[in-house]
Backbone as numpy.savetxt, mean C-alpha at the origin, in Angstrom:
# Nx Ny Nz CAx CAy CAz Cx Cy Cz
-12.47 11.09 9.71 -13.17 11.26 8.44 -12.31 10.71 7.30
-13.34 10.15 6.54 -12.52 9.51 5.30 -12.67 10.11 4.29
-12.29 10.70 3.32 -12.30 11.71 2.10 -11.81 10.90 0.36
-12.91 10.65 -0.45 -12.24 10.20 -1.05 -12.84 11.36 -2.24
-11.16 11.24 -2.99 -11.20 12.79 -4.10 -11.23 12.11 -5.84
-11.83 11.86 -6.30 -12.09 11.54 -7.87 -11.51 12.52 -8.79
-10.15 12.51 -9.10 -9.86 13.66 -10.07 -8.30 13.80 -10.56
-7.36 14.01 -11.17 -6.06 14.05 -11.38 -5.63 14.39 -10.17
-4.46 13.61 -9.94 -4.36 14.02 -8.49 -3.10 15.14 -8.35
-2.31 15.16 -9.31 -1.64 17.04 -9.56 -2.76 17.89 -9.03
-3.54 18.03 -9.80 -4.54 19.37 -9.95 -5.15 18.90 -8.48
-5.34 17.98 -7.47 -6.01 17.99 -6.36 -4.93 17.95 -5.39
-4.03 17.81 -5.60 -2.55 18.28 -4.78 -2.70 19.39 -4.60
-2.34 20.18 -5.26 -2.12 21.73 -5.63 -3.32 22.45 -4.87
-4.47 21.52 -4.06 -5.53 22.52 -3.94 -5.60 21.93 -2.32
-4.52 21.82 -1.33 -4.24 21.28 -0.41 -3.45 21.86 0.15
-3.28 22.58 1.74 -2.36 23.87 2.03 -1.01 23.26 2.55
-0.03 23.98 2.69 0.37 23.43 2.96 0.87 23.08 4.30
1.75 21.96 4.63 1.43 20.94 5.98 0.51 21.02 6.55
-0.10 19.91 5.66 -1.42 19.64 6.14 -1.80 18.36 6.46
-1.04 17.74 6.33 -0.97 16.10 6.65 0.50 15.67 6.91
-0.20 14.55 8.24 0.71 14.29 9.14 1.58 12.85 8.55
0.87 12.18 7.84 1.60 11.01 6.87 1.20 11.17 5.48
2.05 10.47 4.77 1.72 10.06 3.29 2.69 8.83 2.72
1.45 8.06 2.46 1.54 6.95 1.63 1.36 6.29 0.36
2.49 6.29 -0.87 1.51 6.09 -1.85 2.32 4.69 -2.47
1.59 4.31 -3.43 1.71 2.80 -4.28 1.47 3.41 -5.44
2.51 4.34 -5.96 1.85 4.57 -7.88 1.98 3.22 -8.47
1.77 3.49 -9.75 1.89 3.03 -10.77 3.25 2.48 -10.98
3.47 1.17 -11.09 5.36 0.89 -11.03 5.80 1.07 -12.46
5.35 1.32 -13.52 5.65 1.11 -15.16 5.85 0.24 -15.51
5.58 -1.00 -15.39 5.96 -2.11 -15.95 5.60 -2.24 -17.17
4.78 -1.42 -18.22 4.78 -1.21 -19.74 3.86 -2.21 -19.76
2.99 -2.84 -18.46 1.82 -3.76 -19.00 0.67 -3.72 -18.83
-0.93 -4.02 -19.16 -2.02 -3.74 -18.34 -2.03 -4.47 -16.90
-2.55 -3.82 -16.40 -2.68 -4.23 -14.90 -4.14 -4.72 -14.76
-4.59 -6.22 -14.64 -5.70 -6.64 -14.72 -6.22 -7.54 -13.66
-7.40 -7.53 -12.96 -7.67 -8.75 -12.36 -9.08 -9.17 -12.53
-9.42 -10.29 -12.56 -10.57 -11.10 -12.96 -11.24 -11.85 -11.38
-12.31 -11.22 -11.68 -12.87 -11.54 -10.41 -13.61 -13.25 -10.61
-13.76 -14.56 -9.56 -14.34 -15.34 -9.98 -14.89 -15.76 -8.77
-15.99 -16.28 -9.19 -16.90 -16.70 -8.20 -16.83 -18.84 -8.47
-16.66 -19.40 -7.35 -16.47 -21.03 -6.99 -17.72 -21.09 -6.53
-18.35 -22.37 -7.00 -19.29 -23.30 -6.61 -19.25 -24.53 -6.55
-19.82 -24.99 -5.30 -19.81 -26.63 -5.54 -20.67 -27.03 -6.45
-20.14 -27.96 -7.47 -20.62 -29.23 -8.54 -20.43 -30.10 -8.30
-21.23 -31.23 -8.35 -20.21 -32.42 -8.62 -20.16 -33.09 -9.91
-20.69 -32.39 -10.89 -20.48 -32.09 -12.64 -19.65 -31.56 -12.99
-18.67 -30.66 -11.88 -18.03 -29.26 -12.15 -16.56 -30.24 -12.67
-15.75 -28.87 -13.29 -14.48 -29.49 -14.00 -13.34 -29.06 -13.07
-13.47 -28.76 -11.97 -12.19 -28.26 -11.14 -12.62 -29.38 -9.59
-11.56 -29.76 -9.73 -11.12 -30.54 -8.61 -11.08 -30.34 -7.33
-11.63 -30.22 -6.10 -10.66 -29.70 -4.89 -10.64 -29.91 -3.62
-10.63 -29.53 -2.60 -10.27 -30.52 -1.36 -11.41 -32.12 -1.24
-10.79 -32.15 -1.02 -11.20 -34.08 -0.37 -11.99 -34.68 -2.17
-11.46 -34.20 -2.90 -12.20 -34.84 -4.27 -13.11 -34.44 -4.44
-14.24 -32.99 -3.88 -14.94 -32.56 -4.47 -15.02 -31.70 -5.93
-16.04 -31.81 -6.25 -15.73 -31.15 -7.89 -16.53 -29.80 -7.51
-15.67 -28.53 -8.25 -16.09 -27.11 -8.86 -16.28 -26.42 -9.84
-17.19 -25.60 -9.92 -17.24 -24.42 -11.13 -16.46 -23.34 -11.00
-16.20 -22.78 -11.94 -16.19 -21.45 -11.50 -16.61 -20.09 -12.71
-17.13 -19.15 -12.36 -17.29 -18.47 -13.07 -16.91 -16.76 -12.94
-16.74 -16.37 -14.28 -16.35 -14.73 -14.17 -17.24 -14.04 -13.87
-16.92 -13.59 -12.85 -18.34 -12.25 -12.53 -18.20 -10.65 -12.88
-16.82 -10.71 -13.39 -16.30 -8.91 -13.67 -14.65 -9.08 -13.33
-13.94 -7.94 -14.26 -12.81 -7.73 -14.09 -12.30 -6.03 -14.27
-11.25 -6.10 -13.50 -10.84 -4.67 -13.35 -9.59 -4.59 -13.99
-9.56 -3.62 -14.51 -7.97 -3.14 -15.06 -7.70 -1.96 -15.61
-5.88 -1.13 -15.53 -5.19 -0.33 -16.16 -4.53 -0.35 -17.20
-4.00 0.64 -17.19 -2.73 0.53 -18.13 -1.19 1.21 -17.29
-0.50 0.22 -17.37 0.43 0.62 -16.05 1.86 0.99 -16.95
1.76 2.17 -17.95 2.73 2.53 -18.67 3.11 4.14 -18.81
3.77 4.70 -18.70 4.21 5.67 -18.94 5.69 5.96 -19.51
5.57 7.00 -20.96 6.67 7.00 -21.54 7.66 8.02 -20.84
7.24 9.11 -19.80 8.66 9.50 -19.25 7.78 9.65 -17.63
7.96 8.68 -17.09 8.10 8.30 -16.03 8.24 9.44 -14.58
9.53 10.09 -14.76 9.91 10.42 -13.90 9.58 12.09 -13.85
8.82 12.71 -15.16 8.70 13.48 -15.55 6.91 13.72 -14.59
6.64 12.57 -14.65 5.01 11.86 -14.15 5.04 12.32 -12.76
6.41 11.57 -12.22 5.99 11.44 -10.40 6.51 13.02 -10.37
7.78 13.15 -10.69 8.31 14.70 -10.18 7.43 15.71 -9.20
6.58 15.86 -10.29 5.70 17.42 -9.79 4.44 16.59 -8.81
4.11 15.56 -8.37 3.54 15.46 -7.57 4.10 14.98 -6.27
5.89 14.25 -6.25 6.56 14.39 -4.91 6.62 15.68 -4.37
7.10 16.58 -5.40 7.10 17.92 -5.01 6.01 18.64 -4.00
4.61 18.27 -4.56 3.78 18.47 -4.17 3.50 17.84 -2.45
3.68 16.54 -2.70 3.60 15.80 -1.70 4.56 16.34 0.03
5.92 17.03 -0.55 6.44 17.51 0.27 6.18 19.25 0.56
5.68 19.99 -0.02 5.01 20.86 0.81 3.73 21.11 1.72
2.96 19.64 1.16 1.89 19.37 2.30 1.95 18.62 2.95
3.59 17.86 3.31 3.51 17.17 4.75 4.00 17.99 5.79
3.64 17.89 7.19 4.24 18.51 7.91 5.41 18.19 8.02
6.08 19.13 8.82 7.68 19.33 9.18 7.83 18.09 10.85
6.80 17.39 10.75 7.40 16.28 11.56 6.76 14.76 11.12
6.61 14.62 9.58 5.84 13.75 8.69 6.54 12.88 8.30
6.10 12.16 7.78 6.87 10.95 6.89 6.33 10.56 5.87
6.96 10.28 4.63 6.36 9.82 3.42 7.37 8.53 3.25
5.89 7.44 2.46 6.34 5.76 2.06 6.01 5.92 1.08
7.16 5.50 -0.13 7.16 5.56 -1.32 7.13 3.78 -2.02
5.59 3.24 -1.91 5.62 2.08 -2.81 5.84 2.15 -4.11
7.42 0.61 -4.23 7.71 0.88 -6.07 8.27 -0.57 -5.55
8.78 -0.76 -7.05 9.33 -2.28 -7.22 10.79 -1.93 -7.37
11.27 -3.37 -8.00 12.91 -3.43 -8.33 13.50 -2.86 -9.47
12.00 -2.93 -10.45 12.84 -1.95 -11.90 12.79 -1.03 -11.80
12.06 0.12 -10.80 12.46 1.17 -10.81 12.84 1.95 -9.89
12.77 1.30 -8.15 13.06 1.59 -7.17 14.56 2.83 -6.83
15.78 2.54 -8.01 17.03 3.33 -7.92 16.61 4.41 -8.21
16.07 4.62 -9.47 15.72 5.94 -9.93 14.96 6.60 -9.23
14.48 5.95 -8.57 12.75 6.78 -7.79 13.52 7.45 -6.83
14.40 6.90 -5.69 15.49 7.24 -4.85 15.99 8.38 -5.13
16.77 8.27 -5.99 17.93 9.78 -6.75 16.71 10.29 -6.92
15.43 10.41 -7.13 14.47 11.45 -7.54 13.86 11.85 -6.41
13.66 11.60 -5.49 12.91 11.60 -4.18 14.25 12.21 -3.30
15.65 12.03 -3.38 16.52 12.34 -2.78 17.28 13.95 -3.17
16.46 14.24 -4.19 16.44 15.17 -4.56 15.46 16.06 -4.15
14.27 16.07 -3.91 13.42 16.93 -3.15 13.35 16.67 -1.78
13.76 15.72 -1.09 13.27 15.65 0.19 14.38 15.94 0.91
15.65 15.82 0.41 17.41 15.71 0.86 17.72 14.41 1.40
18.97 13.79 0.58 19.91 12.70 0.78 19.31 12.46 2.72
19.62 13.23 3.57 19.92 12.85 5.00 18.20 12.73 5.64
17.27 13.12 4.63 15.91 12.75 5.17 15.25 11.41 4.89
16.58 10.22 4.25 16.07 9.03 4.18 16.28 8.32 5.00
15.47 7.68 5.53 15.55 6.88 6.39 16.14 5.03 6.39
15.13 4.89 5.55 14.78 3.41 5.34 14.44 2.90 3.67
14.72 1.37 3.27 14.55 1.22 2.00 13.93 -0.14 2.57
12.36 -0.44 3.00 11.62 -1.51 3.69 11.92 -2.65 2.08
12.04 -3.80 2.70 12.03 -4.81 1.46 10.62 -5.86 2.62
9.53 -5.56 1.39 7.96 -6.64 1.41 8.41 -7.62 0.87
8.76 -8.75 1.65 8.73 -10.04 0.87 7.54 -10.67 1.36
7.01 -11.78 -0.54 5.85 -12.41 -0.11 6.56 -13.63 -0.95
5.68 -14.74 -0.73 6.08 -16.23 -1.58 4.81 -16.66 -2.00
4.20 -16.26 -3.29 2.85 -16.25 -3.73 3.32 -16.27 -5.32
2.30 -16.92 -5.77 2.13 -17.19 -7.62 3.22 -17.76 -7.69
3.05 -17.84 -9.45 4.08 -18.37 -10.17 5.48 -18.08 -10.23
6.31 -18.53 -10.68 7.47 -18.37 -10.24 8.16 -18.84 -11.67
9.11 -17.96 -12.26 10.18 -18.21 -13.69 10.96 -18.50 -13.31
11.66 -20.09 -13.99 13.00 -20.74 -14.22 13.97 -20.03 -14.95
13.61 -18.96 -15.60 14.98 -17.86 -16.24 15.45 -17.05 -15.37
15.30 -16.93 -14.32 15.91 -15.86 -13.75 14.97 -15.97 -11.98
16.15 -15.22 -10.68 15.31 -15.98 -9.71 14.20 -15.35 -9.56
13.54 -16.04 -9.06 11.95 -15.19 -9.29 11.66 -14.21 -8.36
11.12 -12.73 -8.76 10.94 -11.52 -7.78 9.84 -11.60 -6.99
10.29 -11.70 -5.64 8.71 -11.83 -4.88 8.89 -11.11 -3.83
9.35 -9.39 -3.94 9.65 -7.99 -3.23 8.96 -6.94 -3.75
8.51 -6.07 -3.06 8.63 -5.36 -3.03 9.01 -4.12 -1.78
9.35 -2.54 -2.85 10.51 -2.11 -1.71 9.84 -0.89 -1.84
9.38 -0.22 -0.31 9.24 0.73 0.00 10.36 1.46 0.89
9.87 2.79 0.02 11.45 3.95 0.67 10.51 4.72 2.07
11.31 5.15 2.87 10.93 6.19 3.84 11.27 7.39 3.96
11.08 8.41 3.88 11.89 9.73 3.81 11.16 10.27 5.38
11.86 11.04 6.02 11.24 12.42 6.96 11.46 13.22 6.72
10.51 13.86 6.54 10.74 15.70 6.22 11.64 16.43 6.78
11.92 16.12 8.39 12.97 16.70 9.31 13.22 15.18 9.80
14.56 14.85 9.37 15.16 13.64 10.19 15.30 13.29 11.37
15.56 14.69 12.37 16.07 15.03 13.64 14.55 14.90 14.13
13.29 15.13 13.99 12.07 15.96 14.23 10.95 14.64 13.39
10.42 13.36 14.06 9.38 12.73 13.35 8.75 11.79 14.05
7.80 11.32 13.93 6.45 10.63 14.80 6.87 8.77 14.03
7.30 8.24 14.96 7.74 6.87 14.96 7.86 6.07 16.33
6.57 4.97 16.22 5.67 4.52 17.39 6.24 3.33 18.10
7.19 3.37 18.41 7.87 1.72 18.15 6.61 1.57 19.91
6.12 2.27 20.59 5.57 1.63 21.43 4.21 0.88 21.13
3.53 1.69 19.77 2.56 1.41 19.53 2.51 0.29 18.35
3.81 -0.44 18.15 4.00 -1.47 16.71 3.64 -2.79 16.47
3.00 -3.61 15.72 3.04 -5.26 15.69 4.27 -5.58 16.06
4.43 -6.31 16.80 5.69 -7.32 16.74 5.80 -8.52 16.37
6.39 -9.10 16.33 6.89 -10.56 15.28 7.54 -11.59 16.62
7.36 -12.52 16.03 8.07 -13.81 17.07 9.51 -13.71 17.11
9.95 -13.84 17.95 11.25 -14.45 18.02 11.82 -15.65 16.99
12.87 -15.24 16.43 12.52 -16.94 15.53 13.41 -17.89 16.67
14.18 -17.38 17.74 14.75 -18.91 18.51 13.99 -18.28 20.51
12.81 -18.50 20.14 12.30 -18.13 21.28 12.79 -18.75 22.82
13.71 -19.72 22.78 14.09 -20.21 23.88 14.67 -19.62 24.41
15.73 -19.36 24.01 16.92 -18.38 23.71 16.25 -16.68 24.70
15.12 -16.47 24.73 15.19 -15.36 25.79 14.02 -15.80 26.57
13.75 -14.12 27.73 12.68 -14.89 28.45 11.30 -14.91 28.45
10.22 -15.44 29.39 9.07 -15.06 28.87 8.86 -13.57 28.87
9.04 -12.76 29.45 8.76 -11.44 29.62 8.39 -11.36 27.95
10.05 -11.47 27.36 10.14 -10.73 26.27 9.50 -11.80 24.73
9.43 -13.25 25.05 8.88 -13.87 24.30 7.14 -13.66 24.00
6.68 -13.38 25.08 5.67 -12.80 24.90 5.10 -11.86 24.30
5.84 -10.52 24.48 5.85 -9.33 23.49 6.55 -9.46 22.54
7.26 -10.07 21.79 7.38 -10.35 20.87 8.71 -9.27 20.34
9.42 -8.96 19.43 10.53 -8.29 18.97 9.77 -7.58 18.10
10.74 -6.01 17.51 9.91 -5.23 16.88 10.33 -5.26 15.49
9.86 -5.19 14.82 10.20 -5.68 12.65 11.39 -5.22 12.54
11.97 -5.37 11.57 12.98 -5.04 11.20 12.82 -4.29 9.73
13.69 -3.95 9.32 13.36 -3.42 7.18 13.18 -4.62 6.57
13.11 -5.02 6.49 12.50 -6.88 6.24 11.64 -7.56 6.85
10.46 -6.79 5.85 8.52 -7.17 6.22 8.10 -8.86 5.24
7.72 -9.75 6.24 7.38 -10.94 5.64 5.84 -10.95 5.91
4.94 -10.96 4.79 4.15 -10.97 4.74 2.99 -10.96 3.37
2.08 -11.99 3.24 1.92 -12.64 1.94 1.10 -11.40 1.58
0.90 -11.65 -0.02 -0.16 -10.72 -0.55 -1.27 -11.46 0.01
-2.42 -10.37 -0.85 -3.66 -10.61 -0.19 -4.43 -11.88 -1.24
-4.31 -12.88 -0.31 -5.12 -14.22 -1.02 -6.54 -14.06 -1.76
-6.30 -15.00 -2.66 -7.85 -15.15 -3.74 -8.83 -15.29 -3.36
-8.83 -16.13 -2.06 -10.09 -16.39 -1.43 -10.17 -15.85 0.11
-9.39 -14.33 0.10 -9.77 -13.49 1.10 -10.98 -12.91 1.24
-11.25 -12.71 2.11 -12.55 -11.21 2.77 -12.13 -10.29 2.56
-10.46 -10.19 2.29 -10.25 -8.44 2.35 -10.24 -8.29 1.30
-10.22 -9.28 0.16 -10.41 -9.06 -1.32 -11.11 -8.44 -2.11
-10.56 -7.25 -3.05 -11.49 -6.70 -3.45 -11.42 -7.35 -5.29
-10.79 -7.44 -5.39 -10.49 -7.47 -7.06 -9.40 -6.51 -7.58
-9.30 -5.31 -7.30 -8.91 -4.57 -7.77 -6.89 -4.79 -8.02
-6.92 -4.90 -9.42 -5.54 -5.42 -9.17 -4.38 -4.02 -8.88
-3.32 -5.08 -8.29 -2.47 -4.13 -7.25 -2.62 -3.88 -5.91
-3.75 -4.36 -5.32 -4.71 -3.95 -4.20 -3.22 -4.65 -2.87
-3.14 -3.99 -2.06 -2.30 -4.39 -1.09 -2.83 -4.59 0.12
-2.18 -4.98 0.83 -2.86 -5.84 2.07 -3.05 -5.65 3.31
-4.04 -5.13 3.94 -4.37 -4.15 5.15 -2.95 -4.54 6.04
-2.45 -5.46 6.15 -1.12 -5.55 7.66 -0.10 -4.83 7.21
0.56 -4.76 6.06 1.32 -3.40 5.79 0.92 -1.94 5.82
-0.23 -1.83 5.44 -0.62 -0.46 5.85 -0.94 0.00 7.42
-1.66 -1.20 8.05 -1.93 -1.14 9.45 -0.14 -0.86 10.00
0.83 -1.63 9.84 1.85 -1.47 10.60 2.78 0.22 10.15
2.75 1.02 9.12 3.05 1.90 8.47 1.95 2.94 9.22
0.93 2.79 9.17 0.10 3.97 9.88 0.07 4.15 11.45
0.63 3.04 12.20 0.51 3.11 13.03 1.87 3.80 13.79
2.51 3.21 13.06 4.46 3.66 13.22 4.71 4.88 12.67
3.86 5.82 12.12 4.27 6.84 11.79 3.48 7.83 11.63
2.30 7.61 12.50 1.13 8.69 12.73 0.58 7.88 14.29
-0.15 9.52 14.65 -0.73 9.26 15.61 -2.49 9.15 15.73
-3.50 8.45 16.14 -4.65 8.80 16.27 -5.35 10.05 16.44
-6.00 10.29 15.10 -6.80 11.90 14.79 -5.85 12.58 13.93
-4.70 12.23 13.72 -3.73 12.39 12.42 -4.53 12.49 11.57
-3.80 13.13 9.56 -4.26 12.74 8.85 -3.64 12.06 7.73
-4.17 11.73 7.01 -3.07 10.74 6.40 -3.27 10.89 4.83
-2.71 10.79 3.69 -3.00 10.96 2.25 -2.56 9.70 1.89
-3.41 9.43 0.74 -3.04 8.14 0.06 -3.57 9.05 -1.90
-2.45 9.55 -2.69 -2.78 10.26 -3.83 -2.53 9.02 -5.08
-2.91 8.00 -4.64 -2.78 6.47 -5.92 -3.38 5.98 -4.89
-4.66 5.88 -4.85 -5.67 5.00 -3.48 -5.59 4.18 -4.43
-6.19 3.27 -5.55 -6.35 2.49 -5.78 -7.69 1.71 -5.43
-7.14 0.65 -4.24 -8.22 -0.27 -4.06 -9.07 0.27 -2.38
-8.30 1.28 -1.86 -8.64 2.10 -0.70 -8.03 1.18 0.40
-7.38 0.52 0.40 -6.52 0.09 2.09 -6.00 1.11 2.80
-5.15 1.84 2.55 -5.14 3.13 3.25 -6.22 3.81 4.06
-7.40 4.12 3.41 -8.48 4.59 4.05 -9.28 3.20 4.94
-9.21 2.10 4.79 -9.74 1.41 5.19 -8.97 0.93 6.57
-7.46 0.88 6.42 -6.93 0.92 7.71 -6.74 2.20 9.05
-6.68 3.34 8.00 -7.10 4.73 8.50 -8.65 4.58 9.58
-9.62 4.17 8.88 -10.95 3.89 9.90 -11.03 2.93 11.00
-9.92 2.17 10.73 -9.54 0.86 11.69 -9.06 1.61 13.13
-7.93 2.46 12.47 -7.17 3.27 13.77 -7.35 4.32 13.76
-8.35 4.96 13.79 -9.08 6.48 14.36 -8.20 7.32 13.59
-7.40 7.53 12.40 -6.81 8.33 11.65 -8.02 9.07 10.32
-7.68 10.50 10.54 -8.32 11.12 8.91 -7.41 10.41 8.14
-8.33 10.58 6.61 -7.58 9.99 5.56 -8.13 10.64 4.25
-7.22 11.11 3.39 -7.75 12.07 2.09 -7.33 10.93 1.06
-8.45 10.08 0.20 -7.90 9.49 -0.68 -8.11 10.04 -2.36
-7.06 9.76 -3.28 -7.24 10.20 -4.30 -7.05 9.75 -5.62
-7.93 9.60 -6.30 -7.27 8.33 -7.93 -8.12 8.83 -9.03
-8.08 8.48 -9.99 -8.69 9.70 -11.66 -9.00 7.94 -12.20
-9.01 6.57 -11.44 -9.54 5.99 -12.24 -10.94 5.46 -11.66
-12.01 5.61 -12.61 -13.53 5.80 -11.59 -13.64 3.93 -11.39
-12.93 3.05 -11.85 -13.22 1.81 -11.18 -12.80 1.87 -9.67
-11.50 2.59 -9.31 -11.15 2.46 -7.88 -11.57 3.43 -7.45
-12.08 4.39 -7.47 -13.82 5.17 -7.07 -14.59 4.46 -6.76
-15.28 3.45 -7.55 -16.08 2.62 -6.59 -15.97 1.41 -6.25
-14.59 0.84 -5.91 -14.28 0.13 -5.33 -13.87 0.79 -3.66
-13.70 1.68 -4.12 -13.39 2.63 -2.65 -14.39 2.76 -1.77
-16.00 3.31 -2.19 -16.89 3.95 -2.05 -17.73 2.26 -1.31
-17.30 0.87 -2.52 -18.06 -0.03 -1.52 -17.58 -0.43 -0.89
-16.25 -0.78 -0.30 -15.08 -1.18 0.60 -15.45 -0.38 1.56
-15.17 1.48 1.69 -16.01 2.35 2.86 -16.72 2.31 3.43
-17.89 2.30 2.65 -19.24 1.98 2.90 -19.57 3.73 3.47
-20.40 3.54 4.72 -20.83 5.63 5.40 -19.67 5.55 5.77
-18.17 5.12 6.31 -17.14 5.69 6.88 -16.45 7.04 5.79
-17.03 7.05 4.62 -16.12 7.41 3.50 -17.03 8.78 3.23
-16.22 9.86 2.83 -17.40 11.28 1.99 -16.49 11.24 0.52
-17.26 11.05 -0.55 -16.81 11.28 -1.78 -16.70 12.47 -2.86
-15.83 12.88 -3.26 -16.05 14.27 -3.33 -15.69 13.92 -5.56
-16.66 14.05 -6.18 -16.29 13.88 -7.66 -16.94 15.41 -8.32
């Protein structure tokens, strides 16, 4: 079952018992002090049109709708506090929580998260590299992002390495088929692009992340009929990879555009609760 919750997600924390979910995954808000916007556009062939593109055909394109936040907060840490808090009395005691953030604020989030969960329940600091958009000549250009791992009990947690994607070998000669075949298992260094403009999995919704990181995270750290929280759903990948692999999933966001971006991405897999 897919659950999606429309409402501050403190006040819908707080109304959740506790260990009650077997993962949690979230992508807040990183603060970057800017709106968070994306513009949806729809391409047509012209051959009047003013955009150029494969083999010399000409295109249009036009705006069909755009989505956006405001991705600012003046004390930050004051924001996440009381809902990690939260987050760790409703995971179970053999759970794991992924904390999506970037590079400007990734240290602090750490010392704050290392503080409720304890220094020795971290696991991992995953670095997402992608090689997408533009790119600044002042400085080298950031194309990471870094998710933390904590376990609730370090000694005591659900991690699937039988059930994981694996990756190629990069000097595949070098071993044998047995093992070239199955492939090697990831490392904390996930390569893998954002989600392209002219995807299917595209929703618009900016920030929206890209079903193969969530697929490899849900699978490595929950089991099928698990349940899973996502309390910054956003664009709903969480729940959408959750229905992929037979996992519950409670999603939750207070902004009603990713309400119904959720609700048409779901489709009947989803119950909406506003």
């Amino acid at each position: 079952m897919i659950q999606i919750i429309f409402g501050d997600n403190l006040t819908e924390l707080k109304k959740l018992a506790d260990q009650s979910v077997n993962l949690i995954y979230i992508d807040p808000p990183f603060n970057t002090g800017k709106v968070q916007k994306r513009t949806a556009i729809k391409t047509t062939r012209d051959e009047n049109g003013t955009r150029i593109g494969f083999q010399g055909h000409h295109y249009n394109n036009e705006k069909i709708g755009s989505k956006s936040y405001l991705d600012s907060f003046g004390d930050y840490y004051s924001f996440l506090q009381p809902r990690i808090e939260e987050a760790y009395r409703i995971l179970k005691n053999n759970g794991s929580f992924y904390f999506h953030i970037d590079y400007r604020e990734v240290h602090y989030c750490k010392i704050l998260i290392d503080e409720i969960f304890g220094r020795n329940s971290f696991l991992n600091e995953i670095i997402w590299a992608y090689d997408y958009g533009a790119r600044t000549t002042k400085k080298w250009p950031p194309k990471h992002d870094n998710i933390l791992l904590y376990a609730k009990d370090p000694e005591h947690f659900t991690f699937n390495t039988h059930d994981m994607d694996r990756i190629p070998y990069m000097a595949p000669g070098l071993v044998g088929k047995e093992k070239r075949d199955r492939g090697k298992l990831p490392t904390d260094t996930w390569w893998h692009t954002i989600v392209p403009t002219n995807s299917r999995e595209k929703t618009g919704y900016p920030t929206q992340k890209p079903l193969g990181i969530l697929r490899r995270i849900i699978r490595a750290s929950s089991n099928p009929g698990d349940t899973v929280l996502d309390f910054f759903a956003g664009s709903g990948t969480t729940g959408a990879a959750c229905a992929e692999l037979d996992r519950n999933c409670i999603l939750m966001d207070n902004n009603s555009e990713a309400i119904l971006v959720m609700k048409e991405r779901l489709g009947a897999a989803a119950q909406c609760s506003i």
